[in-house]
C-alpha positions as CSV (number, residue, x, y, z in Angstrom):
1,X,-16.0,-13.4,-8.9
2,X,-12.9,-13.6,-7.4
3,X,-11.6,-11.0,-4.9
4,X,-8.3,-10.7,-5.7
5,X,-6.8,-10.4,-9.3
6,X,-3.3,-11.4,-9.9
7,X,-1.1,-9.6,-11.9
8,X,2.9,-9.9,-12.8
9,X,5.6,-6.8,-13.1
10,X,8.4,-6.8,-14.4
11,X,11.5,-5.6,-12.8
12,X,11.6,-1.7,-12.1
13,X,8.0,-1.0,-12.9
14,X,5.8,1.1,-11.0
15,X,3.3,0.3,-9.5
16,X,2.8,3.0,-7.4
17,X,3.1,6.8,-8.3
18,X,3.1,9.6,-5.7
19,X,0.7,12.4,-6.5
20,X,-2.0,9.9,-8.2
21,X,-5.4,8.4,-6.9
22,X,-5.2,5.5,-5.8
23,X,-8.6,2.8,-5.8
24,X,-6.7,-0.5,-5.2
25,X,-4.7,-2.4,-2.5
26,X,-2.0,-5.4,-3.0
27,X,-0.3,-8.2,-2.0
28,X,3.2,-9.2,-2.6
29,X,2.5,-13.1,-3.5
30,X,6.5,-13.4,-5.0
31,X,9.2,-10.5,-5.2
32,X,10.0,-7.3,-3.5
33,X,9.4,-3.5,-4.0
34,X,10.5,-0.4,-2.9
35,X,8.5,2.0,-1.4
36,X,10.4,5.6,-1.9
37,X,9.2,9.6,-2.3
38,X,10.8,12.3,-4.3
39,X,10.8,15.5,-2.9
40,X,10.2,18.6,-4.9
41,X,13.9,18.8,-6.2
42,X,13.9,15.2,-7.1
43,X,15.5,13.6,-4.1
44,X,15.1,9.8,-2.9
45,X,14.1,9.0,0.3
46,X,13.8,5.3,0.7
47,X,10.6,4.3,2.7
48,X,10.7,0.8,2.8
49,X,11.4,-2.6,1.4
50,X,8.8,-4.5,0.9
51,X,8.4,-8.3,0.6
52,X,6.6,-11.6,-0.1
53,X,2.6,-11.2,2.0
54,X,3.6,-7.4,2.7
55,X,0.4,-5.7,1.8
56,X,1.0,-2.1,0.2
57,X,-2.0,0.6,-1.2
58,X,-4.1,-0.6,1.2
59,X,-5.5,3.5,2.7
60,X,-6.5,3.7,-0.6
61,X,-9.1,1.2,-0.1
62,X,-11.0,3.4,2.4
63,X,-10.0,7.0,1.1
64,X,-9.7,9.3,-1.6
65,X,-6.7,10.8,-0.9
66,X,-4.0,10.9,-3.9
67,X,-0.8,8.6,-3.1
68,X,2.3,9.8,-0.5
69,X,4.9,7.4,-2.3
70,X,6.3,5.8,-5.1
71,X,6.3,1.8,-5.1
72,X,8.5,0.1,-7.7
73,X,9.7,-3.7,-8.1
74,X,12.7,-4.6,-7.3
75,X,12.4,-8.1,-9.1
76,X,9.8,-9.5,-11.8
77,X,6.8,-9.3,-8.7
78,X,3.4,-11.3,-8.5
79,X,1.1,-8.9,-7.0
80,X,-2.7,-10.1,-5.6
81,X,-4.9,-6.7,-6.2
82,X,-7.7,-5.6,-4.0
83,X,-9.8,-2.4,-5.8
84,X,-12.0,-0.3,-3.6
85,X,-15.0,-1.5,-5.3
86,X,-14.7,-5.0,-4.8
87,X,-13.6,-4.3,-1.5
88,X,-16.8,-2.0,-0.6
89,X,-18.7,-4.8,-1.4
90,X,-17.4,-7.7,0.6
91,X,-18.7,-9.0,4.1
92,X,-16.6,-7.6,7.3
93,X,-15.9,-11.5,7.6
94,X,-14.3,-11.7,4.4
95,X,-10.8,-14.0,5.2
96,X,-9.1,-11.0,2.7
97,X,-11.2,-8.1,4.4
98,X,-10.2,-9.0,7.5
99,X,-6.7,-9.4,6.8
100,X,-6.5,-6.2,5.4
101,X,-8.3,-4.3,8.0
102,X,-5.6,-5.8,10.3
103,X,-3.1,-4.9,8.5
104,X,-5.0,-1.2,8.0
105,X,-5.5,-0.8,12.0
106,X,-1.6,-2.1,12.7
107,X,-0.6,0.9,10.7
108,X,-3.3,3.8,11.9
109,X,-2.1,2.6,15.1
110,X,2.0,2.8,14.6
111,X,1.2,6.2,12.8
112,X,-0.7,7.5,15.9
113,X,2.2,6.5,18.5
114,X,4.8,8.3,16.3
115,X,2.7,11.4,16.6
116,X,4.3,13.4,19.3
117,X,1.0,15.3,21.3
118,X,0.7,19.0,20.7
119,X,2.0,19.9,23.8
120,X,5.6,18.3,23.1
121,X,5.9,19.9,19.8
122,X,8.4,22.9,20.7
C-alpha cells in the first residue's frame, strides 16, 4: 500500500471547502491553488497561492476540526493525498511523515509568533 494517492483536478475545482471536515492532507506535485475564505456576506479574502511541493490540509491530519478556507486550482493540478488514516498508521520515520510534521511544526510555530501575548492586546 502506497501512502500517498495521486489524483488530477481540473482547473477551478475545489478541493478544499471552508466549513467541512477535513481527514486528508496534500501535495502540489504540478499546478497551483488558491487558498481564499468567504466571509459571511460572501467576500474574498485571498490567503495564499500555493505552488508545486506546497503541502496544504495538512491540520487536518491530526484534528477534527472543520476546514478555515477554501482551496481551488488555479490550473489542471496533480495533487499527492495523505488521509488521516493512513497517516495514523505510519512510523514517526516515515520519509512523508516526517516531511509533513515539518511542515506541521513550521506553521504551529509562525501561527504562535503572530499571536500578540494577552497583555499587548489593548
Amino acid at each position: 500500500m502506497g501512502v500517498f494517492t495521486k489524483r488530477d483536478i481540473p482547473k477551478g475545482k475545489y478541493i478544499i471547502r471552508q466549513g467541512t471536515h477535513g481527514t486528508s492532507a496534500f501535495i502540489i506535485e504540478r499546478g497551483s491553488v488558491e487558498v481564499f475564505q468567504l466571509d459571511a456576506d460572501g467576500n474574498k479574502k485571498e490567503l495564499a497561492i500555493l505552488k508545486e511541493q506546497d503541502v496544504f490540509g495538512e491540520m487536518a491530519l491530526i484534528s477534527d476540526c472543520v476546514r478555515t478556507a477554501n482551496v481551488r486550482a488555479l490550473e489542471d493540478c496533480t495533487l499527492s493525498i495523505l488521509t488521516q488514516e493512513v497517516y495514523r498508521k505510519l512510523p514517526p520515520d516515515n520519509p512523508g511523515i516526517r516531511r509533513i510534521r515539518s511542515i506541521m511544526a513550521t506553521r504551529l510555530m509562525e501561527m504562535k509568533s503572530r499571536k500578540k501575548p494577552a497583555e499587548e492586546e489593548e
